[in-house]
C-alpha positions as CSV (number, residue, x, y, z in Angstrom):
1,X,28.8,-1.2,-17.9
2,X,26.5,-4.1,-19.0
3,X,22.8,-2.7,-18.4
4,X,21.3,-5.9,-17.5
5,X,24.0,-6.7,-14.9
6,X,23.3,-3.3,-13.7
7,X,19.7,-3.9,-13.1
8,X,20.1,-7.2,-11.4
9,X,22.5,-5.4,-8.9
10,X,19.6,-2.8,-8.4
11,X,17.5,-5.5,-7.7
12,X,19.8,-6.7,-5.1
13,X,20.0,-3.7,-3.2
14,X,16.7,-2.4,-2.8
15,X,15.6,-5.8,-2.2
16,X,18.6,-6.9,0.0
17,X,18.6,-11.2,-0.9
18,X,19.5,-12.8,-3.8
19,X,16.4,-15.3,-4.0
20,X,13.7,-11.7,-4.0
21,X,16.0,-9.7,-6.6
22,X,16.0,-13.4,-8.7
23,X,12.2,-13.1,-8.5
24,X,11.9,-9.7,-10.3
25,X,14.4,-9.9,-12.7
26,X,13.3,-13.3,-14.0
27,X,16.7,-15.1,-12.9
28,X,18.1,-18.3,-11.7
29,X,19.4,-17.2,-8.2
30,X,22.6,-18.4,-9.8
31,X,22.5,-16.4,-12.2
32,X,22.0,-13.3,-10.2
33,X,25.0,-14.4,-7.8
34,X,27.3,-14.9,-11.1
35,X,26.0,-11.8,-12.5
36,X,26.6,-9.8,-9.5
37,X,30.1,-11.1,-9.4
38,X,31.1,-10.2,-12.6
39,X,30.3,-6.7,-11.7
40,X,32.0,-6.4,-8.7
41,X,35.3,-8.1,-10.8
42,X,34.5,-5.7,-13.7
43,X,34.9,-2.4,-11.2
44,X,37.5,-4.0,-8.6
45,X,35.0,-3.2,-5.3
46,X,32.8,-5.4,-3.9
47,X,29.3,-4.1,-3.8
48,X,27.8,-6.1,-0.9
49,X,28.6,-7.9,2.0
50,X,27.1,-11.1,2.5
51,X,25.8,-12.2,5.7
52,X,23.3,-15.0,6.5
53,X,20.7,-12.4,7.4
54,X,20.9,-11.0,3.7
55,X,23.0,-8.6,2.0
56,X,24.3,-5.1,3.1
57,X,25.6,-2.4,0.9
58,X,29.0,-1.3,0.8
59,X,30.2,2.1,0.6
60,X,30.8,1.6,-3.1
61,X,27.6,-0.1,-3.0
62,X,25.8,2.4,-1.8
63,X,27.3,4.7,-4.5
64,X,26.6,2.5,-7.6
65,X,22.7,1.8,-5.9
66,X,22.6,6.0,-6.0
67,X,23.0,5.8,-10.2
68,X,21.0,2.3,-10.4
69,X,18.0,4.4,-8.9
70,X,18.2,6.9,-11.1
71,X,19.0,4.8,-14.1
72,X,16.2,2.8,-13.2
73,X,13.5,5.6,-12.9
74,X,14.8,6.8,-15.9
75,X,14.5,3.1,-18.0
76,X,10.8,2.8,-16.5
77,X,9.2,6.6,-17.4
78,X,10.8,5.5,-20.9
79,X,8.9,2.0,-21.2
80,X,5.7,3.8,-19.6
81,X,6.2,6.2,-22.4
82,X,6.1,3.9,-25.1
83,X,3.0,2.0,-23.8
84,X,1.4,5.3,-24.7
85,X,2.8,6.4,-27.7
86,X,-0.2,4.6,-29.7
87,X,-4.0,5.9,-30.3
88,X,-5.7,4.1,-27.6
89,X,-4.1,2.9,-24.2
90,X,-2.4,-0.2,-24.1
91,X,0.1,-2.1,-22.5
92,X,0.5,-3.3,-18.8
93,X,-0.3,-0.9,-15.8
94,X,1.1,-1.3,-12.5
95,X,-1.1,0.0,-9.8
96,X,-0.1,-0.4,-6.2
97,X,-3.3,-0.1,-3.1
98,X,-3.7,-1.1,0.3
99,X,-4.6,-4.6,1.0
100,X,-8.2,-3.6,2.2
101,X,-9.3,-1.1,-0.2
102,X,-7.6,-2.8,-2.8
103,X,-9.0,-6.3,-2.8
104,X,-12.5,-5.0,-1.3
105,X,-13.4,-2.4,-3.4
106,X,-11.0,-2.3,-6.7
107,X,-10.2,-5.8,-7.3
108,X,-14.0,-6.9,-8.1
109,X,-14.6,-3.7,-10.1
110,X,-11.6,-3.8,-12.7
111,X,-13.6,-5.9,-14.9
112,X,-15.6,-2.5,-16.3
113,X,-12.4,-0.9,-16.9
114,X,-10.5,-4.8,-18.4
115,X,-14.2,-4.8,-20.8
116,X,-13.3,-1.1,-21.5
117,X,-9.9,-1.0,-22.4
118,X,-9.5,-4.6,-23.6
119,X,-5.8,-3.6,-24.6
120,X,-4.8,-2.2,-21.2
121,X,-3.4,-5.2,-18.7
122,X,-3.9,-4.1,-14.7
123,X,-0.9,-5.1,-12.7
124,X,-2.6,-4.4,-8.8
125,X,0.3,-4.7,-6.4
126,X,-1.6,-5.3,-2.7
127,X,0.2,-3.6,-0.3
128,X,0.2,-1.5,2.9
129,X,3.5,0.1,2.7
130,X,3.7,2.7,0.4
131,X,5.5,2.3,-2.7
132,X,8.0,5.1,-4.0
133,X,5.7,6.0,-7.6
134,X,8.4,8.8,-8.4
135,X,10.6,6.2,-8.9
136,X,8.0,4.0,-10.8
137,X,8.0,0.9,-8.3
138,X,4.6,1.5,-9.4
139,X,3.1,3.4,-12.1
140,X,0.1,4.7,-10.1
141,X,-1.1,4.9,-6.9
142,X,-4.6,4.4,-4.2
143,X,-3.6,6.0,-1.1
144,X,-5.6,6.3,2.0
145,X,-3.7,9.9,2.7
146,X,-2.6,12.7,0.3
147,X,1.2,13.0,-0.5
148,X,3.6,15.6,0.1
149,X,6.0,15.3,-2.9
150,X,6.3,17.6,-5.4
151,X,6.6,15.7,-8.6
152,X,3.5,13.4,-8.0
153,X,-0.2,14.5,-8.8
154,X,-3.2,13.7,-6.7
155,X,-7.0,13.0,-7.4
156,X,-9.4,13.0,-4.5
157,X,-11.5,10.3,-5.1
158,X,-13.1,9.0,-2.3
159,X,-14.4,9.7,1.7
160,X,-14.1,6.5,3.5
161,X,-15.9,6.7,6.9
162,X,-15.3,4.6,10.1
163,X,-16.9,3.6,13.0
164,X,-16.8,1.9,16.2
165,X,-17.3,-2.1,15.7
166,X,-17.4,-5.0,17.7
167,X,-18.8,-8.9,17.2
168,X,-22.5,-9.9,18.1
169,X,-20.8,-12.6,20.0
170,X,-18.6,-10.5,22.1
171,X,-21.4,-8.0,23.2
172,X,-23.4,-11.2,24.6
173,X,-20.5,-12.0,26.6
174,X,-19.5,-8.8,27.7
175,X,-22.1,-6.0,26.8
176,X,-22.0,-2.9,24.9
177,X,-20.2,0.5,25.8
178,X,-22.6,3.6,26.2
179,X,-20.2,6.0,26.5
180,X,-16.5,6.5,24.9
181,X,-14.9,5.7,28.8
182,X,-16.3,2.9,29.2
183,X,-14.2,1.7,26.5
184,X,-11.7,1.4,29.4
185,X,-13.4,-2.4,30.5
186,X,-12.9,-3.5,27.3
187,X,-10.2,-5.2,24.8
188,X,-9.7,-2.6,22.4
189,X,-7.6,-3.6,19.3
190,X,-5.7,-1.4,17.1
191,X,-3.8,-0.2,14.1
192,X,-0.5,0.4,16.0
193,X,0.5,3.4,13.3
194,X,3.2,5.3,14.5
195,X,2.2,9.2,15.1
196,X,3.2,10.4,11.9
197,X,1.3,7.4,10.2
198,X,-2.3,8.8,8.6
199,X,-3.5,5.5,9.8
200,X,-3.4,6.6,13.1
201,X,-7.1,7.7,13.1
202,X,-7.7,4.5,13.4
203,X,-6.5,4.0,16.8
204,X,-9.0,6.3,17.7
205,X,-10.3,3.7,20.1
206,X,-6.9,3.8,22.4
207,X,-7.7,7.7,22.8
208,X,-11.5,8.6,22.9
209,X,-12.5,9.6,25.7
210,X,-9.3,9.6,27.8
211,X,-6.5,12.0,27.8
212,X,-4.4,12.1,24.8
213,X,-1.6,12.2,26.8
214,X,-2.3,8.7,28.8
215,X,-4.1,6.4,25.5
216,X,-5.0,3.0,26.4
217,X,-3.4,-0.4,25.7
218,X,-4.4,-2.2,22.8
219,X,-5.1,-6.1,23.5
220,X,-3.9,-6.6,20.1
221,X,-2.5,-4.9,17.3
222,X,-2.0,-5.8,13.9
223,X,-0.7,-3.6,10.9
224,X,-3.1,-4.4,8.3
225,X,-6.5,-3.5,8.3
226,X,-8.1,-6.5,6.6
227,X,-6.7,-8.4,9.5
228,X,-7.9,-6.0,11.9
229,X,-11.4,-6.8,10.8
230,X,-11.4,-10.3,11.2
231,X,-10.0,-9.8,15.0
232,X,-12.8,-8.1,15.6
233,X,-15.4,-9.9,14.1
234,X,-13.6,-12.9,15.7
235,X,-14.9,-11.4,18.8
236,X,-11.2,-10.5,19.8
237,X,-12.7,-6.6,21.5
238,X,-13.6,-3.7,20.2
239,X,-12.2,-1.6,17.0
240,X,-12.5,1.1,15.2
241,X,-13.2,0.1,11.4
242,X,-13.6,1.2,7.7
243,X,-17.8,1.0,7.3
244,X,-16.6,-0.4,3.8
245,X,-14.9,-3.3,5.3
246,X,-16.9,-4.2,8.3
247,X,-20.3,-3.9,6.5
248,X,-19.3,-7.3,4.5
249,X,-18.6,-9.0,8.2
250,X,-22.2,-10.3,9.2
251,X,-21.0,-10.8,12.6
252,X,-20.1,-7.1,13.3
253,X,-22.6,-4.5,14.9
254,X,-21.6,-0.8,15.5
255,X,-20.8,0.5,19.0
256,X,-21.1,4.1,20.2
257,X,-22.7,5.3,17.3
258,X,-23.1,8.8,18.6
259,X,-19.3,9.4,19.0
260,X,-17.0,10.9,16.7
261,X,-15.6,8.8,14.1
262,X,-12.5,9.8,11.6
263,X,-12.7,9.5,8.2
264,X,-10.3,9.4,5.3
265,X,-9.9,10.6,1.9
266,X,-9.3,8.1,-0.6
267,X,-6.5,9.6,-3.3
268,X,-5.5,8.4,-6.7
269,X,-2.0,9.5,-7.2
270,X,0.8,9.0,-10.0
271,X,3.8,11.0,-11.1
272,X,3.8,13.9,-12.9
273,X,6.0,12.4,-15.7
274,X,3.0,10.9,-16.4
275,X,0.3,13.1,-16.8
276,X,-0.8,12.7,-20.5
277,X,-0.3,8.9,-20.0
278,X,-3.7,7.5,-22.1
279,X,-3.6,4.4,-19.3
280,X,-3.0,6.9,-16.7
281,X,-6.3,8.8,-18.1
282,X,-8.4,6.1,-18.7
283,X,-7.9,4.6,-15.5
284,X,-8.6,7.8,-13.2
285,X,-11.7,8.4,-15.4
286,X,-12.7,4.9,-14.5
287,X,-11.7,5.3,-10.4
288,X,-14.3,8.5,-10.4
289,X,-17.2,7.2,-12.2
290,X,-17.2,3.7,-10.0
291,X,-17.0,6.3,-7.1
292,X,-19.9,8.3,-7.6
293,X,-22.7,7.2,-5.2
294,X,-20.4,4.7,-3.5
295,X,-21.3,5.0,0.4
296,X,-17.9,4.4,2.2
């Protein structure tokens, strides 16, 4: 089977549309519908069914995306391999980070590691949803949580701490909270993470100081931290924030400073296919030494 038509039909299926797996490939939609075709002709299934809403796998589908994802994985280790075979690391170097650490605290420093490694080229994928790095979606990997898989290694590299925030605004209008009930007569806004979500410490402020089994409502929430910030500083209630982020909001004051707050470890993570990658080295060595004496 034709290698390219293969990957286009990956494309297609983890991305279910026609126009997205166009994008990453580099194709004409057209092309990806004519390529797509020729495939299904060439093995006498059909792969997808196509509805308005996008397209959905059939059972043969599902089958042949099985082998694409392991052909795939397989065709990207290889490339990553090669971007290392020389002396000093080159090549391009997909990282993937939240949207809030990401474009707060690594986007404005990758100029010491660009003026460093003149021959490496940063790819930063800004993201909340995790991407699968064992797979290579991404090389590497910030992650405000650690990871349970096997075949990917993790650095510790930083302690972000949070806090209690709310707008200078909204405490003239409605006052501050002394104690962690009082939280009760306020909009409180939220994370929403599901349970098993690390990000779930953040909605610290539906459950402090009520019963864990009875949290409060949120006035708002919104999955994406950044946002979540600019809610609050909007005057929108009463959060629980990253220091890092909310420090850079001149409108935000902290609340309830002498209650608990949660805090997370920062993690640099990347497969273990990987680990005597020269980019892969270079750039962890860079992530520690811009976190030493950082404050989060």
């Amino acid at each position: 089977m034709d290698w390219d038509k293969l990957k286009t039909f990956h494309a297609a299926a983890d991305l279910g549309s026609l126009t997205s797996a166009a994008e990453r490939v580099g194709l004409s939609q057209s092309a990806v519908s004519r390529q797509i075709a020729a495939l299904e002709q060439g093995l006498g299934v059909p792969l997808f069914h196509r509805h308005a809403r996008g397209l959905i796998l059939t059972g043969p589908g599902r089958t042949l995306h099985e082998s694409t994802r392991e052909m795939s994985a397989v065709a990207a280790l290889a490339e990553s391999n090669l971007k290392d075979a020389r002396d000093r690391p080159q090549g391009e170097l997909t990282i993937t980070a939240p949207v809030g650490i990401g474009s707060t605290w690594l986007a404005p420093r990758l100029g010491v590691f660009m003026d460093a490694f003149p021959d490496v080229r940063p790819r930063l994928l800004l993201d909340d949803r995790e991407f699968d790095i064992s797979s290579l979606e991404a090389e590497c990997a910030i992650r405000l949580w650690e990871t349970t898989q096997a075949d990917l290694i993790q650095r510790r590299i930083l302690t972000v701490k949070t806090s209690f925030w709310a707008s200078k605004d909204y405490l003239m209008k409605k006052g501050a909270p002394q104690k962690a009930a009082e939280l009760d007569h306020h909009p409180v806004l939220a994370y929403g993470a599901k349970v098993s979500d690390p990000m779930r410490a953040l909605d610290v402020v539906l459950r402090i100081g009520r019963d864990e089994s009875r949290p409060r409502e949120p006035a708002l929430t919104i999955n994406n931290v950044a946002a979540l910030v600019r809610a609050v500083a909007a005057g929108l209630g009463i959060g629980s924030l990253p220091d890092y982020l909310a420090n850079q909001e001149p409108a935000l004051v902290r609340v309830l400073e002498n209650e608990p707050q949660p805090s997370f470890d920062v993690f640099f993570i990347y497969p273990a296919d990987l680990r005597r990658s020269k980019r892969i080295a270079a750039f962890r060595q860079f992530l520690l030494e811009q976190a030493q004496g950082w404050a989060g």
